[in-house]
C-alpha positions in Angstrom: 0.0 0.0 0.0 1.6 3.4 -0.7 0.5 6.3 1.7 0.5 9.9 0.0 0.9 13.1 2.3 -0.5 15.8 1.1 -0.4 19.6 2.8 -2.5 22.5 2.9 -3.7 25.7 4.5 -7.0 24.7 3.5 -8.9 27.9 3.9 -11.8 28.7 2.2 -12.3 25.3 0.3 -12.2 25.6 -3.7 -12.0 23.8 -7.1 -8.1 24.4 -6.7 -7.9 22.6 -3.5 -9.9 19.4 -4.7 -7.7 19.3 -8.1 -4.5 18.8 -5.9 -6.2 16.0 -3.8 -7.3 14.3 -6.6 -4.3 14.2 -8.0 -2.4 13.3 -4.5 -4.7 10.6 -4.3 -3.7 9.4 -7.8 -0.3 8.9 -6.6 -1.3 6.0 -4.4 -3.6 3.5 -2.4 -4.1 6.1 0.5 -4.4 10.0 0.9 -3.6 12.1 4.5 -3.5 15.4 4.7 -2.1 17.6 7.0 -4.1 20.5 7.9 -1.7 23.3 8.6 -2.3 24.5 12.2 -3.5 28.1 13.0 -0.6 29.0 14.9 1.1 28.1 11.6 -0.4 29.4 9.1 -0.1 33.0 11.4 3.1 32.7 11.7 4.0 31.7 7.7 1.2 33.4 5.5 -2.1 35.4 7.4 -4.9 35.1 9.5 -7.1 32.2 8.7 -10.1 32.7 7.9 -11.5 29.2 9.5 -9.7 27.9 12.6 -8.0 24.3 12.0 -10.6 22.0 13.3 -12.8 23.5 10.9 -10.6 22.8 8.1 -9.7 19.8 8.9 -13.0 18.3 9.2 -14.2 19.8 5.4 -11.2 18.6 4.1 -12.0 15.4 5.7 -15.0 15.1 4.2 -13.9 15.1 0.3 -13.5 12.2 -1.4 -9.9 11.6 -1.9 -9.2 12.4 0.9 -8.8 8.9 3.5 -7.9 10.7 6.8 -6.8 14.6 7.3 -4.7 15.3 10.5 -4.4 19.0 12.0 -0.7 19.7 11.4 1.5 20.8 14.3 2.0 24.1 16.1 5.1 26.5 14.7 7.0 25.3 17.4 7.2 21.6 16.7 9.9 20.6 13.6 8.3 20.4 10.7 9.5 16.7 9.9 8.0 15.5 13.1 5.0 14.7 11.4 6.1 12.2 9.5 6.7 9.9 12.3 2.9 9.4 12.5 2.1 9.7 8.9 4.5 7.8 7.4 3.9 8.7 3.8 6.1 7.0 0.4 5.6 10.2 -0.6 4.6 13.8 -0.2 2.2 15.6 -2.9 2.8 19.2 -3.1 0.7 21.7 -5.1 1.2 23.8 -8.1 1.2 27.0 -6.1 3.3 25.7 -2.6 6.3 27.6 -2.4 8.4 24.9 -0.9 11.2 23.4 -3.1 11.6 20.3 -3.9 15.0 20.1 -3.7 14.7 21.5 -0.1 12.3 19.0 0.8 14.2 16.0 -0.3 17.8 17.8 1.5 15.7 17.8 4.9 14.1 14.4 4.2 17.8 12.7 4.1 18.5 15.2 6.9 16.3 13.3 8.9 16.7 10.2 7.6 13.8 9.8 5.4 15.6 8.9 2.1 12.6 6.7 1.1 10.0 9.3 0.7 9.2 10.4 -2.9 8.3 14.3 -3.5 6.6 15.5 -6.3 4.3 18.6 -7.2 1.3 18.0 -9.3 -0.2 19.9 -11.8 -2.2 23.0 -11.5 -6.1 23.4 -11.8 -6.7 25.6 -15.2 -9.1 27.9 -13.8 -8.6 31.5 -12.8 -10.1 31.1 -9.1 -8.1 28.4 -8.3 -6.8 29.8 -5.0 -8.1 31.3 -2.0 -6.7 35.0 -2.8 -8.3 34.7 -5.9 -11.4 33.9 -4.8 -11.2 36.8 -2.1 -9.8 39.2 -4.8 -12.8 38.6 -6.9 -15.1 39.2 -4.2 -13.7 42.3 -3.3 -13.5 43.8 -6.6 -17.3 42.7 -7.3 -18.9 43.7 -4.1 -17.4 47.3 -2.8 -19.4 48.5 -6.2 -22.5 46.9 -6.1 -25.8 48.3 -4.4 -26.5 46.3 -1.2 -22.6 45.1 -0.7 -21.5 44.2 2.4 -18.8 47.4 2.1 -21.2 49.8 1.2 -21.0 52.4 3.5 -24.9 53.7 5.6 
């Protein structure tokens, strides 16, 4: 059986989001996620918009998705993780800034020099991330009658 890790943020569920699991799941028998924890994702890219239980439990729900795990605090070494998970190999997206090549140097770092990385492909659609989406809404709502920004 070969276990696929896959790792997200996770806020604000999209068509981008379910692309990449789809395609993590394609890369093996069994898909967990890890659901990046809010202390996390403050400290590495904004406020979240839904707190990590939240997340966790959508992201649960989807249907490539076998088991989703909240990922742990800042504090904690980001290869810890893989003790429980013990993934063949780690699915990252289109858009996740992390390098392979950095990956794979702290894998063998830490002695993982069985895992496989890889980065699958993109979702062709232009609101396939989270920003997007919020971009979108914020340039189609301040200018409509009745928007939540109009001002009393």
């Amino acid at each position: 059986m070969v276990t696929v890790m896959a790792v997200g943020v996770f806020d604000l569920l999209h068509a981008g989001h379910l692309h990449y699991l789809e395609q993590a799941k394609s890369l093996g028998d069994e898909l967990i996620v890890v659901v990046a924890h809010d202390e996390t994702v403050r400290k590495r890219k904004h406020e979240p918009i839904t707190n990590h239980e939240l997340r966790c439990r959508m992201v649960g729900g989807l249907k490539p998705v076998d088991s989703a795990i909240i990922g742990n605090p800042p504090e904690v070494p980001i290869f810890q993780i893989l003790k429980s998970v013990k993934p063949d190999k780690i699915a990252l997206g289109y858009d996740q800034k992390h390098s392979i090549a950095a990956i794979r140097s702290g894998l063998l770092k830490h002695g993982y020099d069985d895992i496989e990385v890889l980065r699958v492909e993109g979702l062709s659609d232009d609101l396939d991330g989270t920003r997007k989406i919020i971009a979108k809404i914020l340039d189609i709502w301040p200018n409509k009658e009745g928007g939540p920004f109009e001002e009393n």
